[in-house]
VEXVO-665752 format. One record per residue: residue in three letters; chain; x, z, y of N, C-alpha, C in turn. Coordinates in steps of 0.2 Angstrom, whole numbers, plus 5000, padded with zeros to 4 digits. Atoms other than C-alpha are relative to their C-alpha. Layout:
BEGIN
<pase><residu>Ala</residu><chaine>A</chaine><n_c1>X</n_c1><n_c3>Z</n_c3><n_c2>Y</n_c2><ca_c1>X</ca_c1><ca_c3>Z</ca_c3><ca_c2>Y</ca_c2><c_c1>X</c_c1><c_c3>Z</c_c3><c_c2>Y</c_c2></pase>
...
***
This chain:
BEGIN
<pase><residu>Unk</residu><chaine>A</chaine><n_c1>4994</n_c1><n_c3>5003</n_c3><n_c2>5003</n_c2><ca_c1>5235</ca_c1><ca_c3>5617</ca_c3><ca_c2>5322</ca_c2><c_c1>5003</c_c1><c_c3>4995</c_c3><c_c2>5005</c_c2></pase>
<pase><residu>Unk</residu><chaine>A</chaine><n_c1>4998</n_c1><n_c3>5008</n_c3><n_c2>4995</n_c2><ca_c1>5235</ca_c1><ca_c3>5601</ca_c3><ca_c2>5334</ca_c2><c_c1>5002</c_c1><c_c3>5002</c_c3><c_c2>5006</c_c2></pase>
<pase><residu>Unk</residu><chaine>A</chaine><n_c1>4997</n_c1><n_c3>4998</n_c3><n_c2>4994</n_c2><ca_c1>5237</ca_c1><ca_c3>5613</ca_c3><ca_c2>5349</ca_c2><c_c1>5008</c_c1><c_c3>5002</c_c3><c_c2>4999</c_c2></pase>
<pase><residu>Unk</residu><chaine>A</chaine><n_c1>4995</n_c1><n_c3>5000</n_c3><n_c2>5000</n_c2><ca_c1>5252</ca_c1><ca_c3>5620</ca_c3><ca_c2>5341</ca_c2><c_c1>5007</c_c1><c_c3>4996</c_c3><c_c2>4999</c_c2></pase>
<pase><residu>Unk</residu><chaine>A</chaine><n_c1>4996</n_c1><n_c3>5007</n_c3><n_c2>5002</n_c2><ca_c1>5261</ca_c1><ca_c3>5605</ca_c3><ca_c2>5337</ca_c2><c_c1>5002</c_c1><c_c3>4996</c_c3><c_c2>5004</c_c2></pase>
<pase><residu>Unk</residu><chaine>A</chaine><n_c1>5000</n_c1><n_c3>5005</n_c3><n_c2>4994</n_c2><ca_c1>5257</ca_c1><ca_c3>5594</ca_c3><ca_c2>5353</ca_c2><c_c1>4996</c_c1><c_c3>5004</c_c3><c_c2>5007</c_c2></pase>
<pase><residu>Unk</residu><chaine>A</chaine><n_c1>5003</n_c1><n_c3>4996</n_c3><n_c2>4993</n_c2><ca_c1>5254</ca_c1><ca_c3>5608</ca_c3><ca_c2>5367</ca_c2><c_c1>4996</c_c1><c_c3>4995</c_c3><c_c2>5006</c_c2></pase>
<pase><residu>Unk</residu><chaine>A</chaine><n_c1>5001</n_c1><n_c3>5005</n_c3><n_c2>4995</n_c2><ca_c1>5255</ca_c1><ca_c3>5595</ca_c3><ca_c2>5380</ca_c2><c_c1>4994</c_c1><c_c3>4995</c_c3><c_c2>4999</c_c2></pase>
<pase><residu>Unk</residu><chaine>A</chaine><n_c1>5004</n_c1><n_c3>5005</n_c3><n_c2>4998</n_c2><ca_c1>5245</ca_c1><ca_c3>5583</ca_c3><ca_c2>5373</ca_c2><c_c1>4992</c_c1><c_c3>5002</c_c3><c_c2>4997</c_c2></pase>
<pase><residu>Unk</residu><chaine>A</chaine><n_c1>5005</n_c1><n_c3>4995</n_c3><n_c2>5001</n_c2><ca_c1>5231</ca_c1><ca_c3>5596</ca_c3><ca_c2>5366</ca_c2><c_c1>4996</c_c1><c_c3>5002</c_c3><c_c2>5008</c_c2></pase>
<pase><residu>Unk</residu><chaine>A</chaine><n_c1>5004</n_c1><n_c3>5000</n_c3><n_c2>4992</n_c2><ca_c1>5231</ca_c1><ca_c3>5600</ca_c3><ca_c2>5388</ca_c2><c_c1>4996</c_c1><c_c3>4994</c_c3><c_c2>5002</c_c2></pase>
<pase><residu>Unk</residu><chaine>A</chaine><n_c1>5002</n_c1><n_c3>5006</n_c3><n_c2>4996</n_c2><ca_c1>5227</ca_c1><ca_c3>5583</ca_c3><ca_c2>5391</ca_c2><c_c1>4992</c_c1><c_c3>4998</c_c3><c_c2>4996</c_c2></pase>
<pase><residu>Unk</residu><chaine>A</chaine><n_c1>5007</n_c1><n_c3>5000</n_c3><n_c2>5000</n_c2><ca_c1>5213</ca_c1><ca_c3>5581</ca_c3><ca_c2>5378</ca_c2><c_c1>4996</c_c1><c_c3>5005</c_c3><c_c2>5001</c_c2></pase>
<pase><residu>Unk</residu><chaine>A</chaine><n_c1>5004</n_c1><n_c3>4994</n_c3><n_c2>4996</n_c2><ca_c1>5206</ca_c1><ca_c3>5597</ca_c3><ca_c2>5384</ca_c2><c_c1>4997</c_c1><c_c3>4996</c_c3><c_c2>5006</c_c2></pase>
<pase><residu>Unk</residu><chaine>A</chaine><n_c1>5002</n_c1><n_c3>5003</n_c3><n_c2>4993</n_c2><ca_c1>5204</ca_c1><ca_c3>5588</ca_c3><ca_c2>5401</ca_c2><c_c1>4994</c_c1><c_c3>4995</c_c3><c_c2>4998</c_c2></pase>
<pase><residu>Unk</residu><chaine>A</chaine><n_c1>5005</n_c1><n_c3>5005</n_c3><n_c2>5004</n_c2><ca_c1>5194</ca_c1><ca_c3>5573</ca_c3><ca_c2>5390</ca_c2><c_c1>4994</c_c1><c_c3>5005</c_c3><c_c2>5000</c_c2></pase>
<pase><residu>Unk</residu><chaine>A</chaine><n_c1>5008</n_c1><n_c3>4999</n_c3><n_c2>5003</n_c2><ca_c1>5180</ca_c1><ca_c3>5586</ca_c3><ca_c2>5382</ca_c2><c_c1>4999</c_c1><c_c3>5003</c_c3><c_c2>5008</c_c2></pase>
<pase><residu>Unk</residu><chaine>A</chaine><n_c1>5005</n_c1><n_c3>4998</n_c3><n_c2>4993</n_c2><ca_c1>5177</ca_c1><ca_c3>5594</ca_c3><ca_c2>5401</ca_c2><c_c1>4997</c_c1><c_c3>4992</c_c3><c_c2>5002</c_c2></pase>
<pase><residu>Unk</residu><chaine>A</chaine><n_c1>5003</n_c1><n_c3>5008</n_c3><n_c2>4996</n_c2><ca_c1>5174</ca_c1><ca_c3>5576</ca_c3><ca_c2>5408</ca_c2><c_c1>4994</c_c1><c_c3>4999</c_c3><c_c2>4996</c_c2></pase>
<pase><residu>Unk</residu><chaine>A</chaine><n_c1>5004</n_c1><n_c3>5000</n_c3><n_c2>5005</n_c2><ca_c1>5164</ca_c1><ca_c3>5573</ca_c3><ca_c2>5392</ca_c2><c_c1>4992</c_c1><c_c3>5005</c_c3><c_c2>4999</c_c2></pase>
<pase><residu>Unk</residu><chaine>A</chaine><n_c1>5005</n_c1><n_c3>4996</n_c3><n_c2>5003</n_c2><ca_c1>5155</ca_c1><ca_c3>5589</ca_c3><ca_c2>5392</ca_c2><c_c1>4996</c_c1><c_c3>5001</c_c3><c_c2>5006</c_c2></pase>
<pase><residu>Unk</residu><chaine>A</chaine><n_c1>5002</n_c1><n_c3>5001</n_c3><n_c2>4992</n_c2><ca_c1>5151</ca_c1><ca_c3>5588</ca_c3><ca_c2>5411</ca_c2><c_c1>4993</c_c1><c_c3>4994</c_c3><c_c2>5000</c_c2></pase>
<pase><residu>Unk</residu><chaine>A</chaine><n_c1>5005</n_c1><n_c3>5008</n_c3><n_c2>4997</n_c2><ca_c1>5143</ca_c1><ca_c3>5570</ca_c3><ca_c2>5410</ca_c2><c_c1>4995</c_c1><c_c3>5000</c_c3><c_c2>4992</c_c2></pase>
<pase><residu>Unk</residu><chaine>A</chaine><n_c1>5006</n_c1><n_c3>5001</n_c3><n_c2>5005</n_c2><ca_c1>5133</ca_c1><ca_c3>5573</ca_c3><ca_c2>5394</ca_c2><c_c1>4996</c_c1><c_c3>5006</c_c3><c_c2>5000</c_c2></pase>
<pase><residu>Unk</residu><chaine>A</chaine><n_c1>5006</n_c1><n_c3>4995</n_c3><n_c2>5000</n_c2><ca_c1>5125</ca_c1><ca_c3>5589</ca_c3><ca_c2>5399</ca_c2><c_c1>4997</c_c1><c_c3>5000</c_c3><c_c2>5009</c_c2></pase>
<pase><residu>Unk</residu><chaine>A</chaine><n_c1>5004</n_c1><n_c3>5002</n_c3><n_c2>4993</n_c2><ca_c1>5122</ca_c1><ca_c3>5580</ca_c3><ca_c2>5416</ca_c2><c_c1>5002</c_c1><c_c3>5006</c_c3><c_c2>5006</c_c2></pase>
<pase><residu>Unk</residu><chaine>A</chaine><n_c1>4997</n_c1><n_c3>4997</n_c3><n_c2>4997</n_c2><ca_c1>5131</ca_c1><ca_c3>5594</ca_c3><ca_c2>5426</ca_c2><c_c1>5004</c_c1><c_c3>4996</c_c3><c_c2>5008</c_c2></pase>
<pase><residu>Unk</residu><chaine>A</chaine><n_c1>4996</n_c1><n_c3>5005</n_c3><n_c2>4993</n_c2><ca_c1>5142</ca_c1><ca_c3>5581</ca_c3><ca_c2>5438</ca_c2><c_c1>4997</c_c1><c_c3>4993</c_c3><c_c2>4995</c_c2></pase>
<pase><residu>Unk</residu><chaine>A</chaine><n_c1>5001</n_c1><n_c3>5008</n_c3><n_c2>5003</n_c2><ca_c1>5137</ca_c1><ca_c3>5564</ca_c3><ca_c2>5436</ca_c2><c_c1>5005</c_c1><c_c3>4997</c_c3><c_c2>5000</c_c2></pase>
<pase><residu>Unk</residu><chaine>A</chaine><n_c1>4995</n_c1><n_c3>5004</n_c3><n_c2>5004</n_c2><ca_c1>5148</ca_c1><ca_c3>5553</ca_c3><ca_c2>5426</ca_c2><c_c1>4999</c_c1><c_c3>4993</c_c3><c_c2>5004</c_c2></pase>
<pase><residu>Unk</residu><chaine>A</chaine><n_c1>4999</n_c1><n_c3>5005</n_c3><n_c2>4996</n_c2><ca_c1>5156</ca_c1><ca_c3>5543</ca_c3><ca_c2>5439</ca_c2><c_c1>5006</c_c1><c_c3>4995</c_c3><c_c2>4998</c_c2></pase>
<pase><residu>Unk</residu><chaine>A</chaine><n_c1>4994</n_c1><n_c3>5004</n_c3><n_c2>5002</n_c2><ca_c1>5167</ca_c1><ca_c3>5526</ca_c3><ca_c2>5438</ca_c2><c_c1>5007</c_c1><c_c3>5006</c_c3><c_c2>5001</c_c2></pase>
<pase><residu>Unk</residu><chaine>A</chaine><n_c1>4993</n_c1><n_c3>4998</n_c3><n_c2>5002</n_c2><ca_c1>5183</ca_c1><ca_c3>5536</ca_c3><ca_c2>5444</ca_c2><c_c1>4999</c_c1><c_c3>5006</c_c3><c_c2>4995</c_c2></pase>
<pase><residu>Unk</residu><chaine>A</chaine><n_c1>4998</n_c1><n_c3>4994</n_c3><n_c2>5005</n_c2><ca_c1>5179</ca_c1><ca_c3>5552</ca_c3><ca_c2>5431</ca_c2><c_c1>5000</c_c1><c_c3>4993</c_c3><c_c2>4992</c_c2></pase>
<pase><residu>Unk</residu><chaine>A</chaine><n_c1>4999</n_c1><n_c3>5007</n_c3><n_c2>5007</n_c2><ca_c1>5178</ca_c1><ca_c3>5536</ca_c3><ca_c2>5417</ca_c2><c_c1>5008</c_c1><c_c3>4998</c_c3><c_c2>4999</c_c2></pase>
<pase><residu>Unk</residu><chaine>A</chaine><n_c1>4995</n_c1><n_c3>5003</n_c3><n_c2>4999</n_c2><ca_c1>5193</ca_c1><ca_c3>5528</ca_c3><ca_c2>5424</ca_c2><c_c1>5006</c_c1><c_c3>5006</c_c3><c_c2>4998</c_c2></pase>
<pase><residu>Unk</residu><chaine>A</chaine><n_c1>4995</n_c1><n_c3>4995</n_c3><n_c2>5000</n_c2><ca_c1>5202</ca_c1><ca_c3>5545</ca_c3><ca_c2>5424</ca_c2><c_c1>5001</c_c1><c_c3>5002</c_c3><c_c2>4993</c_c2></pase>
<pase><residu>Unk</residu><chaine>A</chaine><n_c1>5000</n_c1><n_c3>5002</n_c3><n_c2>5008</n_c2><ca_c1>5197</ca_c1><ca_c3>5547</ca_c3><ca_c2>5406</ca_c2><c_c1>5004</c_c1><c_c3>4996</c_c3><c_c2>4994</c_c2></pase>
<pase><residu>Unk</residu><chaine>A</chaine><n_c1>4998</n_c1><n_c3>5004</n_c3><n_c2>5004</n_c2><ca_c1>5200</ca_c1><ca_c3>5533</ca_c3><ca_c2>5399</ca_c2><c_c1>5009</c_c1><c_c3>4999</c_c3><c_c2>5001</c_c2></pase>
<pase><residu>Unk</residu><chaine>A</chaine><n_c1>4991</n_c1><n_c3>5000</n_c3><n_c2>4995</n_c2><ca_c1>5219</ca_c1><ca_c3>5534</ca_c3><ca_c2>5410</ca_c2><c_c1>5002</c_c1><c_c3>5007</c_c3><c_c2>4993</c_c2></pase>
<pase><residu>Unk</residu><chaine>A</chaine><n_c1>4997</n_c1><n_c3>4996</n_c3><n_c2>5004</n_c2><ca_c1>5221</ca_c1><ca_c3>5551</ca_c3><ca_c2>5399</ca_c2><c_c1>5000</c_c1><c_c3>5000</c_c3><c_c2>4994</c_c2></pase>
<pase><residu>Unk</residu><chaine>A</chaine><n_c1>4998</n_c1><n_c3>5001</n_c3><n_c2>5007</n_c2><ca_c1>5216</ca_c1><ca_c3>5546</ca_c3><ca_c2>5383</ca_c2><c_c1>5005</c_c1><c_c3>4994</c_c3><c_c2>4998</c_c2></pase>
<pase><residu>Unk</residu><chaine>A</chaine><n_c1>4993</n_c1><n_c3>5005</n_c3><n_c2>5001</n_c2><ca_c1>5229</ca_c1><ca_c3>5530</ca_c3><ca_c2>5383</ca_c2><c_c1>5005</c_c1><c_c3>5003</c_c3><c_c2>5001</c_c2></pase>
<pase><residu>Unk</residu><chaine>A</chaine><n_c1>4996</n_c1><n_c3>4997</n_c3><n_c2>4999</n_c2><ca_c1>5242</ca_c1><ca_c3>5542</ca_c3><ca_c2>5390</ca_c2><c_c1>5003</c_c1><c_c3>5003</c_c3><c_c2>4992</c_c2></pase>
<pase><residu>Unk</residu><chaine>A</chaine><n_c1>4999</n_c1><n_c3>4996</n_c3><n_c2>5005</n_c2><ca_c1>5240</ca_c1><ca_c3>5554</ca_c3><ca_c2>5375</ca_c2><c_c1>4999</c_c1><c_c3>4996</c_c3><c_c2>4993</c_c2></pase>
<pase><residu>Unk</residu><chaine>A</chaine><n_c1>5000</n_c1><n_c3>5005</n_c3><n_c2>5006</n_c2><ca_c1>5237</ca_c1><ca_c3>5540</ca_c3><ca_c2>5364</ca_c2><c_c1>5008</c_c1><c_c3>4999</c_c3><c_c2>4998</c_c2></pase>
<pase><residu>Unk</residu><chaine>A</chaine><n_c1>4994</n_c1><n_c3>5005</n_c3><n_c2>4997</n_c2><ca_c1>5253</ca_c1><ca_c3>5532</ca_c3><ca_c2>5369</ca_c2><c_c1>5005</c_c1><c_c3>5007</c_c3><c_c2>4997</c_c2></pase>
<pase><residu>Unk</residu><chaine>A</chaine><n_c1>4997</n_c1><n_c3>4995</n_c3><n_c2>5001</n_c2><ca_c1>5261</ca_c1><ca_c3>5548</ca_c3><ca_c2>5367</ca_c2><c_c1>5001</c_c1><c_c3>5004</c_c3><c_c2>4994</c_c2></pase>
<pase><residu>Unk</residu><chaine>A</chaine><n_c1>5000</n_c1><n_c3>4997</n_c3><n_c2>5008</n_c2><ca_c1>5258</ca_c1><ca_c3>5553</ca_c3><ca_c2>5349</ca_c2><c_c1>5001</c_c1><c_c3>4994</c_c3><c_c2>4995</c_c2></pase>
<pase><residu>Unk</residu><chaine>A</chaine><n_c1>4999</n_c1><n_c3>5006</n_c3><n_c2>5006</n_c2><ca_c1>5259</ca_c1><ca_c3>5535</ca_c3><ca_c2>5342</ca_c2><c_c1>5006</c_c1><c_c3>4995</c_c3><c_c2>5002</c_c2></pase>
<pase><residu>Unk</residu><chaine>A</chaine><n_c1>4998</n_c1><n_c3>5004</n_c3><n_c2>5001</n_c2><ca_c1>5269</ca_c1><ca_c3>5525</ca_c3><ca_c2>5349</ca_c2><c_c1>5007</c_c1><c_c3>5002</c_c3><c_c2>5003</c_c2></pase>
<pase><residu>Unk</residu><chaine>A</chaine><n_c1>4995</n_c1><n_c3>4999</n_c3><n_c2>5003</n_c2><ca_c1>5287</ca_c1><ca_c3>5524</ca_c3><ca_c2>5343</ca_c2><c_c1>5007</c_c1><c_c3>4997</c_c3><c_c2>5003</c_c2></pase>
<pase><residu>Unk</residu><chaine>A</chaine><n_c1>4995</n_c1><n_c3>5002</n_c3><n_c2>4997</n_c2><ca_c1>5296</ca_c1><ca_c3>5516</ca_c3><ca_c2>5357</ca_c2><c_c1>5004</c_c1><c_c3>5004</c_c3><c_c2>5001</c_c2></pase>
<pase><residu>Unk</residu><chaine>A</chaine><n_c1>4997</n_c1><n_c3>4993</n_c3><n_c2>4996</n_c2><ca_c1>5303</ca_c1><ca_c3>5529</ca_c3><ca_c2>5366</ca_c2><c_c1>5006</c_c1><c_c3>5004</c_c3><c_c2>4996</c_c2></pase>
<pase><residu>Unk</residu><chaine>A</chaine><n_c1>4996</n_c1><n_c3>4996</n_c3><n_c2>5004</n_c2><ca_c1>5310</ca_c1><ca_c3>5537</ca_c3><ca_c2>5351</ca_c2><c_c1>5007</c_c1><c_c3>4994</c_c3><c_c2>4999</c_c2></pase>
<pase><residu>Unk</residu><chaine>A</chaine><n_c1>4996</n_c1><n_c3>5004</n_c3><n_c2>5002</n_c2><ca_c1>5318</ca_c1><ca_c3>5520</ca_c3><ca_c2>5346</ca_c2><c_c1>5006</c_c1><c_c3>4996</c_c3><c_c2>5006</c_c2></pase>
<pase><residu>Unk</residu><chaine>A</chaine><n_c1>4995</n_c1><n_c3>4999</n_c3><n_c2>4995</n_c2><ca_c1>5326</ca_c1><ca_c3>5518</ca_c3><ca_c2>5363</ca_c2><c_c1>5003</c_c1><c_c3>5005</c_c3><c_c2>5001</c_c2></pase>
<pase><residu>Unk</residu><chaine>A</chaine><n_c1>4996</n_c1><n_c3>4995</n_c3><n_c2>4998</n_c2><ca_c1>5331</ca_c1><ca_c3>5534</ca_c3><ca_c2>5365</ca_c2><c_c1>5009</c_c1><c_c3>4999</c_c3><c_c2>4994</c_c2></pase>
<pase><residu>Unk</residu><chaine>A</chaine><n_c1>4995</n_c1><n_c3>5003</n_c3><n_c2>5007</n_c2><ca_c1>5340</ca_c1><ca_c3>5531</ca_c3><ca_c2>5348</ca_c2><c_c1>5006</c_c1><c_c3>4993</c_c3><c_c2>5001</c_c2></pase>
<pase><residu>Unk</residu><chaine>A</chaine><n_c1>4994</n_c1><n_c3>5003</n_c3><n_c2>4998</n_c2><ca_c1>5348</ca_c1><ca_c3>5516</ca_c3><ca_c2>5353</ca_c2><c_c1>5006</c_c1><c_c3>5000</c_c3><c_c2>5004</c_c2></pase>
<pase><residu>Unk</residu><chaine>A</chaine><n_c1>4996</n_c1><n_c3>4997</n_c3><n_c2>4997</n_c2><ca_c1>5355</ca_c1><ca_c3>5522</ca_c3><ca_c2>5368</ca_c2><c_c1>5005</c_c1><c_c3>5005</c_c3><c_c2>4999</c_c2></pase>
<pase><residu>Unk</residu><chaine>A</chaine><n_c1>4994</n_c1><n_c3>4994</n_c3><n_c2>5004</n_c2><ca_c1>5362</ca_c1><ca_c3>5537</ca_c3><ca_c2>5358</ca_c2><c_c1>5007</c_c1><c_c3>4995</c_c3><c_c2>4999</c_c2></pase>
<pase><residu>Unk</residu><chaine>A</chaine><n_c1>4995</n_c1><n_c3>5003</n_c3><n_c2>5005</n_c2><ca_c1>5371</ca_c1><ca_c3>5523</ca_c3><ca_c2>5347</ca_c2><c_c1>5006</c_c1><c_c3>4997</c_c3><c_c2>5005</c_c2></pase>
<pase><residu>Unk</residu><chaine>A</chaine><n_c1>4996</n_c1><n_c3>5000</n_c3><n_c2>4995</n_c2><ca_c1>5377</ca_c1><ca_c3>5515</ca_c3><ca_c2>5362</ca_c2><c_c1>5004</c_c1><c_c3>5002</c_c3><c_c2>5004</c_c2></pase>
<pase><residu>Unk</residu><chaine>A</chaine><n_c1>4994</n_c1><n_c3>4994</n_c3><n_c2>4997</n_c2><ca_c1>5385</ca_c1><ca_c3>5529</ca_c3><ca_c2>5371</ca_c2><c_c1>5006</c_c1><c_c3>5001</c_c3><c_c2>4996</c_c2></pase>
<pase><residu>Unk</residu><chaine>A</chaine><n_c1>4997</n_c1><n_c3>4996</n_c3><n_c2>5008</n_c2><ca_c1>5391</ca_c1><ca_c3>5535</ca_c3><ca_c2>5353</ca_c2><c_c1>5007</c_c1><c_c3>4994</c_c3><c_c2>5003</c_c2></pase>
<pase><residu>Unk</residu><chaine>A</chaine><n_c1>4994</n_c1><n_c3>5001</n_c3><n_c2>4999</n_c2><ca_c1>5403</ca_c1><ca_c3>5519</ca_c3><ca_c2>5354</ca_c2><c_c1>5002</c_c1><c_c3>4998</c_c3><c_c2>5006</c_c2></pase>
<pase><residu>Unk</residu><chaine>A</chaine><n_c1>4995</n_c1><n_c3>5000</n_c3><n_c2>4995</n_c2><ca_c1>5409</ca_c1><ca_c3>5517</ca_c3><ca_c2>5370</ca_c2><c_c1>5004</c_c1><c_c3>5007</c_c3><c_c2>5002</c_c2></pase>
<pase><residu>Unk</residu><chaine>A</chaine><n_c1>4998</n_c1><n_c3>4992</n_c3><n_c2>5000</n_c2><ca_c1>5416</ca_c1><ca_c3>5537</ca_c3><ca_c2>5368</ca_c2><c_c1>5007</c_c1><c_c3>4998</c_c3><c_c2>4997</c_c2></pase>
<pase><residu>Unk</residu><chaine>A</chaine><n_c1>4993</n_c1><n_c3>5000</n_c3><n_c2>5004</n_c2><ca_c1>5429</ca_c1><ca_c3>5529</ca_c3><ca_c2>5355</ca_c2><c_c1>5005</c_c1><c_c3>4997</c_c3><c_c2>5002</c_c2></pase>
***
């Protein structure tokens, strides 16, 4: 259901469980930059599902244009 909804960011934590499943079945050794890379992808898609800026900019902007049109 969560892929359908949020394709994009369903890609991204796909990419988290390979890192995860790499480094806990000792396959590649779980390096600083596979961490960093991680922890980069889970704030991304964090940021990306919760936080409300973006909407609320966009929105203002809308309003803004709205009236300089009149």
């Amino acid at each position: 259901m969560f892929k359908e909804k949020h394709p994009e960011i369903a890609k991204q934590l796909f990419a988290l469980k390979w890192i995860g499943n790499q480094a806990s079945h000792r396959e590649i050794p779980l390096t600083r930059k596979n961490l960093i890379d991680a922890y980069s992808i889970l704030e991304f898609a964090l940021e990306k599902l919760y936080d409300t800026n973006h909407r609320k900019i966009n929105s203002l902007v809308q309003k803004i244009n709205k009236r300089q049109r009149i």
